[in-house]
C-alpha positions as protocol buffer text, in pm:
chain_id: "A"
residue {
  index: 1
  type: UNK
  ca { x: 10240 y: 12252 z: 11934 }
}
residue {
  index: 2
  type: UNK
  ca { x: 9929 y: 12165 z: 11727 }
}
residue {
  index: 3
  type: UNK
  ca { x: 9917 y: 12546 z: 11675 }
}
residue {
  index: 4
  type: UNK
  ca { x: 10286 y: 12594 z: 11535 }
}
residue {
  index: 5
  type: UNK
  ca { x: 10170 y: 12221 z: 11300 }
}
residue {
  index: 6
  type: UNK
  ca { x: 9865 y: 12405 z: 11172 }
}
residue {
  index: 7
  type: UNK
  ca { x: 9996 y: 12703 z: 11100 }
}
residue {
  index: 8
  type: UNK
  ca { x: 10296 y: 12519 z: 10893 }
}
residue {
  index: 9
  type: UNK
  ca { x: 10021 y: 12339 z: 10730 }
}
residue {
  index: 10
  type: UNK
  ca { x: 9837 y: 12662 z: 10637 }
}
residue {
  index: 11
  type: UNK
  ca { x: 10124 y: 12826 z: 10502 }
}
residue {
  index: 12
  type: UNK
  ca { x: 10178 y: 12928 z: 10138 }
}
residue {
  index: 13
  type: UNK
  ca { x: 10443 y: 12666 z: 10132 }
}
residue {
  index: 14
  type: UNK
  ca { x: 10280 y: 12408 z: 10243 }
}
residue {
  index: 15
  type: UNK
  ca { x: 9994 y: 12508 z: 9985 }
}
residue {
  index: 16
  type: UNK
  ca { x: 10198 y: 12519 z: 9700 }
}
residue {
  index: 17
  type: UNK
  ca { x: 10353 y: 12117 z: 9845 }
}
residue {
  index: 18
  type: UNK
  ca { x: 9977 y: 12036 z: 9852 }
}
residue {
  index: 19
  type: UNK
  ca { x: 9904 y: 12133 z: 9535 }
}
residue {
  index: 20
  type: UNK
  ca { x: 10250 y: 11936 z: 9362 }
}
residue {
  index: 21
  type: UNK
  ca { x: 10161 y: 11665 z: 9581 }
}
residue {
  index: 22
  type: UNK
  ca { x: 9790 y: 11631 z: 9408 }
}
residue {
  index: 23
  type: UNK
  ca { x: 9952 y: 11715 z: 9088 }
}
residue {
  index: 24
  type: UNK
  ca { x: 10186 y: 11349 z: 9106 }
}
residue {
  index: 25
  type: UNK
  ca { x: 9886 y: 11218 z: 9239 }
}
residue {
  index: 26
  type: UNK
  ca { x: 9734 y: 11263 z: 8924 }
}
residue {
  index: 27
  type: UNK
  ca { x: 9991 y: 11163 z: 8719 }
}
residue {
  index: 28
  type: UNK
  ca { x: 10063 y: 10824 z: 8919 }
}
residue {
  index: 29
  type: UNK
  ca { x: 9654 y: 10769 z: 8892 }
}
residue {
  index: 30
  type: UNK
  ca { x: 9670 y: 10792 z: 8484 }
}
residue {
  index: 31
  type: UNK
  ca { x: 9959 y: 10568 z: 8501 }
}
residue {
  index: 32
  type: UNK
  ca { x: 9834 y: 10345 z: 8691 }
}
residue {
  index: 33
  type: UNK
  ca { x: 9534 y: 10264 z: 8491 }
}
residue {
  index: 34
  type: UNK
  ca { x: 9722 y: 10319 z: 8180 }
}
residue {
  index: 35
  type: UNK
  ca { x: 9928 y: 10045 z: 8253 }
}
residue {
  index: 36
  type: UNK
  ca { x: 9644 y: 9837 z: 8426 }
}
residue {
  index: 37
  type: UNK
  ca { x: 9505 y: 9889 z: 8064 }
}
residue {
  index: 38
  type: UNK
  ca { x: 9754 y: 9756 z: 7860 }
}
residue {
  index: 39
  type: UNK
  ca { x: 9813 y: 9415 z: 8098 }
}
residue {
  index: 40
  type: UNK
  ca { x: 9411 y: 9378 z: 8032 }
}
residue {
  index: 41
  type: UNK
  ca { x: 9458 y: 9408 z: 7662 }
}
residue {
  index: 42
  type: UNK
  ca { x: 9728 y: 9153 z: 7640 }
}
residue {
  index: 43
  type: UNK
  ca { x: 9580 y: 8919 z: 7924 }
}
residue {
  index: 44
  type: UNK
  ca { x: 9310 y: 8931 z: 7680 }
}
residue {
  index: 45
  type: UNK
  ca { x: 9485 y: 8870 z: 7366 }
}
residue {
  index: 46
  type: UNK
  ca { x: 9721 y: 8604 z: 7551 }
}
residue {
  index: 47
  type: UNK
  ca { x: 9385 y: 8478 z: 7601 }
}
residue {
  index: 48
  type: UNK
  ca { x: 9248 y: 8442 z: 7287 }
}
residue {
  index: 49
  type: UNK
  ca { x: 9561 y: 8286 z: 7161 }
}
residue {
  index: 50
  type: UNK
  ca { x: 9523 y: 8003 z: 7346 }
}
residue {
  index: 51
  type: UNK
  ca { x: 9164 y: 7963 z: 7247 }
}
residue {
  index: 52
  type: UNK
  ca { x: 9223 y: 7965 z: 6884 }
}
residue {
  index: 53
  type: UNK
  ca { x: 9491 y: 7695 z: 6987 }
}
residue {
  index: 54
  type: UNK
  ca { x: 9312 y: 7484 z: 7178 }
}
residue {
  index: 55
  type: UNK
  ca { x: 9063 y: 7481 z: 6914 }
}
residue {
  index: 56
  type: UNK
  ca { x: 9265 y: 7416 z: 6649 }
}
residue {
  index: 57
  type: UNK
  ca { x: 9478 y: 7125 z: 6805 }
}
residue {
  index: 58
  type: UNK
  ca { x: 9271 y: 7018 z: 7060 }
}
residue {
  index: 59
  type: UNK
  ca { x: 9406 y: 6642 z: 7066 }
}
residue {
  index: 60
  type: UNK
  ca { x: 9797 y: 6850 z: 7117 }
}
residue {
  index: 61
  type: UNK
  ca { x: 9636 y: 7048 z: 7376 }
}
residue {
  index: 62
  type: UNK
  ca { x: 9471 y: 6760 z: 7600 }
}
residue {
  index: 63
  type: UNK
  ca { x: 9843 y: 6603 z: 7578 }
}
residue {
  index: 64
  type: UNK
  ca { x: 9954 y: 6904 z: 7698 }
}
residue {
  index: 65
  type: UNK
  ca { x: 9731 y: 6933 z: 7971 }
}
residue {
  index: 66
  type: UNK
  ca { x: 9794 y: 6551 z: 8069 }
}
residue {
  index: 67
  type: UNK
  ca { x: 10174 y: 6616 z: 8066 }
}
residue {
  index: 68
  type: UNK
  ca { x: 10173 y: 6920 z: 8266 }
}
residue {
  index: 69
  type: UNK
  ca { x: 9904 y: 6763 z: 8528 }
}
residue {
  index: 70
  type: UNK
  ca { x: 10150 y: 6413 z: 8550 }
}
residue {
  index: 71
  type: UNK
  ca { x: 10401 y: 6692 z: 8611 }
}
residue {
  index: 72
  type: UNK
  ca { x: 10307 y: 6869 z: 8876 }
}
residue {
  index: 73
  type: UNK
  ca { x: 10162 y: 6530 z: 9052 }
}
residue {
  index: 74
  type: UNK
  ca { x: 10515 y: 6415 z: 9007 }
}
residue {
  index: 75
  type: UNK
  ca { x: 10622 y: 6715 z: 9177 }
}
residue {
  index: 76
  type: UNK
  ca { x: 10387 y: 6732 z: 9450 }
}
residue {
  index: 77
  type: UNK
  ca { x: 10391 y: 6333 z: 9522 }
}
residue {
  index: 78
  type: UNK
  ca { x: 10792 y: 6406 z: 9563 }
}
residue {
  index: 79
  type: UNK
  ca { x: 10768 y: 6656 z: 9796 }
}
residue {
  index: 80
  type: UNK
  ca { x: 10550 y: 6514 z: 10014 }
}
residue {
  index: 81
  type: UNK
  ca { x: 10758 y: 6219 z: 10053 }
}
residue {
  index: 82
  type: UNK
  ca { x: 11028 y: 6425 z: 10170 }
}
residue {
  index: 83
  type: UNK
  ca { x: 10829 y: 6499 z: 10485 }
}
């Protein structure tokens, strides 16, 4: 049996399947980091939005930070009540 799978393997159809195969391969690799690029370019810019915010309205942003942390305390302080 390991014969008959080789000699599948070896044949010109299973070459030409290889070579496809390697060929979307390819294709998915450059998308892949294509699109890895582009979420590092706006994680970056999303990024330096929030810097230039924070530096700009840095009193806002410290309430917003305060809100968000009574928030999720809130939140967490609920659910472990439920327990």
């Amino acid at each position: 049996m390991n014969q008959e799978v080789e000699n599948m393997i070896n044949s010109d159809n299973a070459s030409g399947f290889k070579n496809r195969l390697t060929e979307v391969q390819d294709l998915l690799r450059e998308k892949s980091k294509a699109c890895s690029d582009k979420v590092a370019l706006k994680t970056r810019e999303a990024a330096d939005a929030t810097d230039f915010f924070v530096k700009e309205n840095p009193w806002r942003s410290l309430g917003i930070a305060a809100g968000v942390g009574l928030l999720v305390g809130g939140l967490v302080a609920l659910s472990s009540r439920r327990k």
